[in-house]
N, C-alpha and C positions, 0 to 999 in steps of 0.2 A: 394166652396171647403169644406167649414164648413159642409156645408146640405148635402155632403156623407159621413160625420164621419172621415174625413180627420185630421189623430192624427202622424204626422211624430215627427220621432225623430233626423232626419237629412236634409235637400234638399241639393239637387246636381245635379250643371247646366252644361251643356257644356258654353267653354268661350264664344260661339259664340251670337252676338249681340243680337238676337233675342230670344236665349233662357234665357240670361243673364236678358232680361227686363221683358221676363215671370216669370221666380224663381225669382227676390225681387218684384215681385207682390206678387205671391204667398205666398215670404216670409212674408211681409207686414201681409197680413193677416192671415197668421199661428203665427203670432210672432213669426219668427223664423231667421236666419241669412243662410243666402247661401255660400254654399260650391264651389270652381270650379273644374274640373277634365277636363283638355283637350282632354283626354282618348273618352270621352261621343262625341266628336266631330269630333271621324275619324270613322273607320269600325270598328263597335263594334259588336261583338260575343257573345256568350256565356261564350268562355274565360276568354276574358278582363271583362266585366262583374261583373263576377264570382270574379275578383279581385277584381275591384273597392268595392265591396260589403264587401269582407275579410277584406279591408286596412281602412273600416267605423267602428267606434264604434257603432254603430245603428241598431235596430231590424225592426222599418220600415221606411226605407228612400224612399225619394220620388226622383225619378230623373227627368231630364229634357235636352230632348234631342231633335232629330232631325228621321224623315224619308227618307229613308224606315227602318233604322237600328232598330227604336221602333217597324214600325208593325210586322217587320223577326223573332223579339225577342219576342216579346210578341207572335204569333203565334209557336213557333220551343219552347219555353218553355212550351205552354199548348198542344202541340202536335198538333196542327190545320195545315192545310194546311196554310190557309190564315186567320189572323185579323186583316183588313184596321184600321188606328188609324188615324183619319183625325184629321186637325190641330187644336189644340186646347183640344181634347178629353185627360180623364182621364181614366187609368186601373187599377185595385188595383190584384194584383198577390202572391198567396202565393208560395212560392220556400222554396226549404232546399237547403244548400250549402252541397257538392260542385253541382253547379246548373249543369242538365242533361234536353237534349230534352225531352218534354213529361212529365218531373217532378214537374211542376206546377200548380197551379189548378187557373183559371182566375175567380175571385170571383165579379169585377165589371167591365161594359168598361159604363163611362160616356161622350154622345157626345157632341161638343161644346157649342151646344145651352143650356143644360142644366146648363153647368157652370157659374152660373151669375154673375153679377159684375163686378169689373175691374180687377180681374185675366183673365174674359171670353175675354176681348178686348185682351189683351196682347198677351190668347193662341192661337188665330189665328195664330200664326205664328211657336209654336214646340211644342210639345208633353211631358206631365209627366207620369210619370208610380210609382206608387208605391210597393212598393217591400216589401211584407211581408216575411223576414227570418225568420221563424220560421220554 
């Protein structure tokens, strides 16, 4: 995660198990401490989203969730039809709030293989997305 320039100033997991062991992996090696939002673990939108984002002090948080709600999002924010985000894969996403279809601009999508380490074992199983508010 280091070797894409990965500088969050938040992480934020769904509670659920799998994403949970991903982000303090993550965190581990960000040195950084994990956030939970049960929000990131139902049907998440552009909406909710948009909130969880508002109610962060943080300019780029990394979130860590689940599919298909990551690739609907990360595709329906950069305007794409379709961006498969297989398990494990990283996105870095620059957005302005309040966030709109098509108002993002998708700046990386890193696939699992490339994530090395023991985050890469972990993301097998949910998806981060980093989220540049700016």
């Amino acid at each position: 995660m280091r070797a894409v320039g990965l500088k969050p100033d938040a992480l934020v997991s769904s509670p659920l198990a799998r994403a949970r062991e991903t982000a303090e992996l993550a965190a581990k090696a960000l040195r950084t401490d994990v956030l939970v939002d049960p929000r990131l673990a139902g049907d998440l939108g552009i909406q909710r989203l948009d909130e969880i984002l508002g109610e962060l002090d943080a300019e780029r948080p990394v979130l860590v969730g689940h599919d298909p709600d990551f690739s609907a999002l990360v595709a329906m924010l950069c305007g794409a039809s379709r961006i498969p985000m297989k398990k494990g894969a990283l996105a870095r996403l620059d957005v302005q709030r309040p966030l709109q279809p098509g108002g993002g601009v998708l700046r990386w999508l890193v696939p699992p293989p490339t994530c090395s380490g023991p985050t890469a074992e972990a993301g097998q199983h949910s998806r981060a997305e980093e989220v540049d508010g700016r």
